[in-house]
Each structure stands twice: as C-alpha cells, then as structure tokens.
Phi, psi and omega in degrees: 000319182312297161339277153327294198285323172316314209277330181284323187298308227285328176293310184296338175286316185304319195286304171300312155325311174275323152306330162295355179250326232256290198263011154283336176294254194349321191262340192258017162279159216244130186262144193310095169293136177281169132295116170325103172326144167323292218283320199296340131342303163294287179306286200284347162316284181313312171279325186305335202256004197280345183250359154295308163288325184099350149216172160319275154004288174310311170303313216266318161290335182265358173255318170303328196255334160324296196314281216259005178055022162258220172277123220231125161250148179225176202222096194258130213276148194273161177240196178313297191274347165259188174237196196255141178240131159265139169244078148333120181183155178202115201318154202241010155286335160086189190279175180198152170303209202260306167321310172334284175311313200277294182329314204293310194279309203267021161265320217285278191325354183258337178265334161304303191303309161285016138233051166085355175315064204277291156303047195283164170274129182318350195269338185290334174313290164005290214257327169255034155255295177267325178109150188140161176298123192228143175241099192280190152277354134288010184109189174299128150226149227242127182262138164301327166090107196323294168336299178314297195284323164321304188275010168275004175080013155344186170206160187289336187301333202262341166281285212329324188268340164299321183308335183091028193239178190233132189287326204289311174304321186305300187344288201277358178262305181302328186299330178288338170266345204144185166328139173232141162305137185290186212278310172280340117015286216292315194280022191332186172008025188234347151295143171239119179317148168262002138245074127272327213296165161285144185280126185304302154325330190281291172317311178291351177290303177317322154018262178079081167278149193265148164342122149329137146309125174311155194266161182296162161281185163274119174312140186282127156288130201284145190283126180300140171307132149310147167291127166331118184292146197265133181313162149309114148300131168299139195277127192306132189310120171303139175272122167313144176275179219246000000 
C-alpha cells in the first residue's frame, strides 16, 4: 500500500508541475500585433486630410480614388453667396500605395499653401493635382500638377524640387499623416538599368569615329649601284735582255 500511495503522490506532483508551467507559458507568452488593415489605413489617411479637403467626403474621395486610380468626385460646399460646385477628375497615375497617396496630397497642400491657398476648392484640389491654373491672392497660378510629373515617371526628389520644395520637409510633413513611400517609391525613374547603358561597341558607333586613314606603303628602296668593275691591269712589259 505504502508503494501506492509513493507512486500516486509522485503522479499528483508531475501533474501539478505541468499545469503550473502550462499557465506560465500562458500569461509570458507573447502577443501578436496585426498590421493595420487596408481600410484602417484608408480611414486615418483621410480624416488626417478632412480640412485640406474641405470635408470627410472629400478626403475620403482623394484617398479611394488616389489608391485605386479611379474617379475622383469632390464637392465644394455652398455658401451665402454660392451653390455647392461637384468636381469630377481621374488622377493620371493610375493606381498607387498608401505612401503614395499621402506624398502625392502633402505636395499637393504644400503647393496650394505657397500660393496663399488654405482653403482649396475642388477645381483647386484639382488643379494641384492633375495640373491647371488656380487663383491666389496674388493672382493666377499656373501649377503643373503633382500626378502629372509622376506619370511622367518622375521619383518624388525630383517633383519636390520642381515644386520648389525640399523633400526631407514633404517627408516629414506626410509622416503626421499616415504611411510614406518606401525608398524605391521615392527613386521611381530615376535609376537607370544597367542594360539600358549602350553596348561598348554601340557607343563607338554613335561616335562616328572616322576610319583610320591606311597607312602609306613603304616606298621601295632603289637597289644599290653595282660596284664598278676594276679595270683590268695591263700586263707588264716584257724587259728586254741586258
């Protein structure tokens, strides 16, 4: 009996040991963060951008239509004196990320902004987007349009600086809002394959290096004069006898 009771307590011991490490695993095991969903992505983009836009709607329409490259309608709201104007455009970019989308928007407010813009209208949104003429406090200005110089295959260093901007600020303006384009994002077109380069041969053709000239021949050296033959001596006279 003594036995049994030894072998059982020794089991009730095994046992409790392994539940107790069973719910230490449990509270130190260590938990998984998802990653922000598409849409939650799409929703904080947008509300970062609702007063840029001039509404929820608006915003929400320039991040749906950025992202995915379709038709983008905004609505500019009526006032005492206006009625509400709907704006119709569809970004000439095609579809794009998230980073994208957001560079693409804190150029656009930044270009509005330095031309007395606060408040744009959708044709203004527009217009610093896709490109077109905007009306500051200072008059007309004829923007080029963010999209545009993208799809010209552009890399963002190189719009931020026709815009007359700095990138490492754009940058750093879009991060308070959402997601920034990754690194190849940023250099789009602006690498060059290395078989794109010409072909060594290709380059001397483009040249158009002129021929060698043939080298002359070598003039033939005229054959040394023979040597003079030596006269003949004359055969000595016989001497006469004494």
């Amino acid at each position: 009996m003594k036995k049994h009771v030894h072998v059982l307590t020794a089991l009730s011991v095994a046992v409790g040991l392994c539940m107790g490490s069973s719910l230490v695993l449990a509270d130190t095991a260590p938990t998984t963060q998802t990653a922000p969903t598409s849409g939650q992505e799409s929703t904080k983009l947008a509300s970062s951008y609702t007063t840029f836009a001039g509404s929820t709607t608006n915003a929400q329409a320039l991040v749906t239509g950025l992202r995915s490259g379709t038709a983008i309608v905004l609505v500019t709201p009526a006032t005492a004196t206006t009625p509400a104007v709907q704006t119709t455009f569809t970004p000439t970019t095609g579809q794009m990320g998230y980073g994208n989308v957001n560079i693409s928007l804190a150029l656009a407010q930044a270009e509005l902004t330095a031309a007395g813009i606060t408040q744009p209208t959708a044709a203004q949104l527009e217009a610093a987007l896709n490109g077109g003429t905007v009306t500051g406090p200072n008059g007309p200005v004829q923007l080029t349009g963010v999209l545009a110089l993208r799809a010209d295959g552009q890399g963002w260093g190189n719009i931020a600086k026709a815009l007359g901007f700095k990138l490492g600020e754009i940058m750093s303006a879009a991060k308070a809002h959402g997601p920034v384009p990754d690194s190849a994002d940023i250099a789009h077109g602006e690498k060059t394959d290395k078989a794109g380069h010409a072909d060594k041969a290709d380059k001397v053709a483009k040249a158009d290096h002129p021929d060698k000239a043939d080298r002359p021949d070598k003039p033939d050296h005229p054959d040394k004069p023979e040597k003079p033959e030596k006269p003949e001596r004359p055969d000595k006279p016989e001497h006469g006898g004494r």
